[in-house]
N, C-alpha and C positions, 0 to 999 in steps of 0.2 A: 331241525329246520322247521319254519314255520308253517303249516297245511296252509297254502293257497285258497282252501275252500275251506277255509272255517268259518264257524258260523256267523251269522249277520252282525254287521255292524262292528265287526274283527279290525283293527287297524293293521293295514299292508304291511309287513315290515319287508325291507330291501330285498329284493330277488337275487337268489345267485346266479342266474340264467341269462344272456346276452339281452344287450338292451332290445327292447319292441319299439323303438318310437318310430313316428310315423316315417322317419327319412329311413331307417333298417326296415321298415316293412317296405317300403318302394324299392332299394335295394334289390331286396329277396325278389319282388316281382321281377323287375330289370335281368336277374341270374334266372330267370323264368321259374323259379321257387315260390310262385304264387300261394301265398300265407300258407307256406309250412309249417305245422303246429308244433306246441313243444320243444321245440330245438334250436339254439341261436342262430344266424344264418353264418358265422365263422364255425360252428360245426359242420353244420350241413356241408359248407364249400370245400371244406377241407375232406370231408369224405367223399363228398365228389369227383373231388382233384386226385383223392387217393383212387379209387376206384378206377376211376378213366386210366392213371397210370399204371394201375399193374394192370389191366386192360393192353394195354399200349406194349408193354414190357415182356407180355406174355403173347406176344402176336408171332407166328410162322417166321419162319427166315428169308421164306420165299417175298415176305412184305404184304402179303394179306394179312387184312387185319380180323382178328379173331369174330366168332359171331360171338353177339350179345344179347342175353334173354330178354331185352327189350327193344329188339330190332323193330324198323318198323315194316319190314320186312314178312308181314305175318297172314297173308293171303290164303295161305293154305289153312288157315285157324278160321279165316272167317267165311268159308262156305258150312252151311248148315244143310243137311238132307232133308231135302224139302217134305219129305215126310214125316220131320219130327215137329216142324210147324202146323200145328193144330190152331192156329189163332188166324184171321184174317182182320185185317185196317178198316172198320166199318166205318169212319166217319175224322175229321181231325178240325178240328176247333181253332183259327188264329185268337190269339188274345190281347194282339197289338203291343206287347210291352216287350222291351228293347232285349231284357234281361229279366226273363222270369224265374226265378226263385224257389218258390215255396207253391204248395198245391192243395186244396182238399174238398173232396166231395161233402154237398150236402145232403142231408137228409131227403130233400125233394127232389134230386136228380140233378141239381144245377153244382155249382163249384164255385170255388174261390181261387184267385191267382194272387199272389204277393210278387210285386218285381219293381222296379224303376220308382223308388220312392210312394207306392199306392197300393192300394188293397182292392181287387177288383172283385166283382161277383157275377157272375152270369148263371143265365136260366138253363134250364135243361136244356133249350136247343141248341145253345152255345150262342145267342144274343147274352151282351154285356147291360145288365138290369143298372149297376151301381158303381161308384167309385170313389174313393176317399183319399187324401193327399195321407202320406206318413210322413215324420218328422226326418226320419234315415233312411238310406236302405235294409231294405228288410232280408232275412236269410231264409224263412220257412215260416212255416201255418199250420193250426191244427183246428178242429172246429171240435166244442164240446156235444152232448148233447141239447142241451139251450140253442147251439146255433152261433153262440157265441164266436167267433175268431180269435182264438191265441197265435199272435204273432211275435216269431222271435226275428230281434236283433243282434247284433253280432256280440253283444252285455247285457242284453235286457229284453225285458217281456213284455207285453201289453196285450188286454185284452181290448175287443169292441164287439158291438151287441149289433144284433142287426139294423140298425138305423149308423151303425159306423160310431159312435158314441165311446170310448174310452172308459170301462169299466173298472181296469185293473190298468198298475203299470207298476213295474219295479226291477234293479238290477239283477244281473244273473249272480249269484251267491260266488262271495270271493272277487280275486281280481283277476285281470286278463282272460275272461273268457271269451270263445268265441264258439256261441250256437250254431250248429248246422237242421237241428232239426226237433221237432217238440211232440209230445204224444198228451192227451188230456182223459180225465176221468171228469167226475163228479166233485172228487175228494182231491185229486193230485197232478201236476203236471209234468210229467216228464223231460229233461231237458239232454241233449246230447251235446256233450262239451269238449268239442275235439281239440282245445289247444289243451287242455287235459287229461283226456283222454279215457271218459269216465260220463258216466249218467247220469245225472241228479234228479232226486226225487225230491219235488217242493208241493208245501199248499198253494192255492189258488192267490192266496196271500203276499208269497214268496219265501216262506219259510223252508228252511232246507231240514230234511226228515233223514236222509240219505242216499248213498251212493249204489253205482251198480257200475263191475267190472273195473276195480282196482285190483290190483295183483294181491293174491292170498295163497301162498303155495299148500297152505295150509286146509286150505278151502278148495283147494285145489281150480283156482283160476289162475292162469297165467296172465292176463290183463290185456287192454286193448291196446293193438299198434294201429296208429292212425296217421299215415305220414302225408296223408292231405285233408285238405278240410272236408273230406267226405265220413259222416257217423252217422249212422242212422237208427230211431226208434219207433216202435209200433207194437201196437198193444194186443194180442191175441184172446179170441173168446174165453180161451181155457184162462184166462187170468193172468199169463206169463209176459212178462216184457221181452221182447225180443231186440236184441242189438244188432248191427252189423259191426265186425270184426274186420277191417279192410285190410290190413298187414298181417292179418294171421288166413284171408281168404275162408272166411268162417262166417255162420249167424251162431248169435248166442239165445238161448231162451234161460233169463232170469225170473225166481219169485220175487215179487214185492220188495224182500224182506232184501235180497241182493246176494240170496244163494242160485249158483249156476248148474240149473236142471238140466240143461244138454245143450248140446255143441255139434250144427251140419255145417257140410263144403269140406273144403279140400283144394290147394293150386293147382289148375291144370289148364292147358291153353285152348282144350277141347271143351265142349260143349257143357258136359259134365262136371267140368269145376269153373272156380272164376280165376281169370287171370289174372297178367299182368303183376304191377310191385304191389296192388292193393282193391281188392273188390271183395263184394258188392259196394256199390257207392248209394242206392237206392232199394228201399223193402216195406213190401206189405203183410198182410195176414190175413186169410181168408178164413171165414165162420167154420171152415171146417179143416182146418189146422195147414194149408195147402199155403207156401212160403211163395212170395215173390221176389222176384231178385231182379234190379237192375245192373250192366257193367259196364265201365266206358274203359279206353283204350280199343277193345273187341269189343265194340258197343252192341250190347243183345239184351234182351228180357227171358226169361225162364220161367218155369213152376217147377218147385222143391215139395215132393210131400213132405210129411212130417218126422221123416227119418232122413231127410235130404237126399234121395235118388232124385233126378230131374227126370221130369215126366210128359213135358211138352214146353216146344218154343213158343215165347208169345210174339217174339219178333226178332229176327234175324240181322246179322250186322248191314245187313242189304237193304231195310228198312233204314237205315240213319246215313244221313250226306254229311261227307266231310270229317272232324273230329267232333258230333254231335253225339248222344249218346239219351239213354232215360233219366233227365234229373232226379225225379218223383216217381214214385207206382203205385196206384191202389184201386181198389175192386171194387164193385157192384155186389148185388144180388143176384144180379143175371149171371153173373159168371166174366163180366167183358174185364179187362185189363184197362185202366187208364194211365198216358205216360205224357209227362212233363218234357217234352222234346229239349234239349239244351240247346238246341243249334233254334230255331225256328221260334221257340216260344209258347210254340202249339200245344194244345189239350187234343192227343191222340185216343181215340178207342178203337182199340181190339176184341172182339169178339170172336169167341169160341166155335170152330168147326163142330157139328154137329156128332162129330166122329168122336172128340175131345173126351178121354177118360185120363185119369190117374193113374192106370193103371199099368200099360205098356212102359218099359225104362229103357232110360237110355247108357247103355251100357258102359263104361271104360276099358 
């Protein structure tokens, strides 16, 4: 079979995989399968349907129906001890856009927003400086060091320079991709390709150099499960790219090269691991190797040291209304957490209780 992701300028040949076009992706929305990656929506439904029914088949006599590990039912999962929240709400940012996306701190304190077809920027005080129409909707942001904005679309990339100006533009390598999230160097850009389920590593250009987190039992990766469009990348000090693994409830930290140096988390519906069919859905990395994690379903933020003990809450399910959750997370200098509210829109900081060490764990 053809690699999907071969190199540029590769002509498609025919997929074996259920059609995408646009009236089966409105479908899938409709069966509330909102762009399920990788799998036709006649799989999908059919495992669903199976599911539900031995579900169904396997219920009491008495006519109760069985509990399901994704009840919603999950009340006693989302009190947290309020002493394991070391983080408090310093301030929260509206950024007026209907459906924001993508997120990333600049170097001067201020930020950028991607949502609603535009690219917005605001100052550190969370006044809105700039804004740029985009040609699509956008999925995510990464800012290099120049300043630049790498924005990805749900196939394709684009950069713009600080006056908003279109540096770079080109498809995502292969076909059918669908971006959720981008990490940039000097040299390389990072691409997280969750209808593939795989990372790509391209030039600034768009040439593709390679991958990260295809199955290799040999390498011993078992590869990423990603059953919604949630993949995330972020680039840590020590050099490692670090994934999120949402179906296996894992971070991964990769070299360069797309050998898999280590592997934290765990499922669990308590505090200490991530839950639900798929989390982390959002991750950062702190200069001193200290992981961030966002989760939605039990929507919470965390800190993971660097052997994945959780070491402090940065925000509890009791912080998010409704089925809102951290789209984005990423850090300062100071130490604060910023979180890309999914429900609100809002640019939240959190900042750290004075008490706040690494060090106390939170047990299992």
């Amino acid at each position: 079979m053809t690699d999907p992701l071969a190199g540029e300028g590769a002509a498609p040949s025919p997929a074996p995989s259920p059609p995408t076009t646009p009236a089966a992706v409105a479908a899938r929305r409709e069966r509330r399968l909102d762009r399920w990656l990788g799998l036709g929506v006649g799989v999908v439904a059919a495992a669903l349907l199976a599911v539900l029914a031995a579900e169904e088949s396997a219920a009491p006599a008495d006519g109760r129906r069985a509990p399901r590990p994704y009840e919603d039912d999950v009340a006693p999962w989302r009190a947290v001890d309020p002493a394991l929240v070391r983080f408090h709400e310093e301030r929260s940012w509206p950024t007026g856009l209907d459906e924001a996306r993508g997120f990333a701190l600049c170097p001067d304190g201020g930020f950028v927003v991607v949502g609603d077809r535009a690219l917005c920027r605001f100052a550190a005080d969370g006044r809105r400086s700039a804004e740029w129409p985009l040609p699509g909707p956008p999925e995510c942001v990464a800012l290099d060091a120049a300043g630049v904005a790498w924005i990805g679309y749900r196939d394709r990339v684009e950069a713009r320079d600080a006056a908003g100006s279109v540096t770079a533009a080109w498809a995502a390598p292969g076909s059918g991709a669908h971006l959720t999230a981008l990490a940039v160097t000097a040299d390389t850009v990072w691409l997280a390709d969750a209808a593939h389920r795989v990372v790509l590593r391209c030039t600034p250009g768009g040439r593709l150099l390679g991958r990260l987190g295809l199955p290799d039992a040999a390498a011993g990766i078992p590869g990423l499960v990603v059953p919604s469009p949630y993949l995330d990348v972020a680039l840590g000090a020590d050099g490692a790219v670090y994934v999120s693994n949402p179906g296996r409830h894992r971070i991964e930290a990769y070299a360069p090269d797309g050998r898999l140096l280590r592997a934290v988390g765990g499922f669990s519906m308590r505090v200490d691991g991530f839950c639900g069919c798929c989390n982390p859905v959002a991750l950062a990395v702190r200069p001193d190797g200290v992981l961030i994690a966002a989760e939605k379903g039990i929507a919470r933020v965390k800190l993971l040291n660097p052997v994945g003990v959780v070491t402090a809450v940065v925000a509890p399910p009791a912080a998010f209304s409704g089925e809102a959750f951290g789209r984005r997370v990423a850090c300062d200098g100071a130490g604060r957490v910023f979180v890309l509210d999914s429900g609100s829109g809002a640019v939240r900081v959190f900042a750290p209780q004075p008490e706040e060490t690494d060090g106390p764990r939170i047990g299992k």
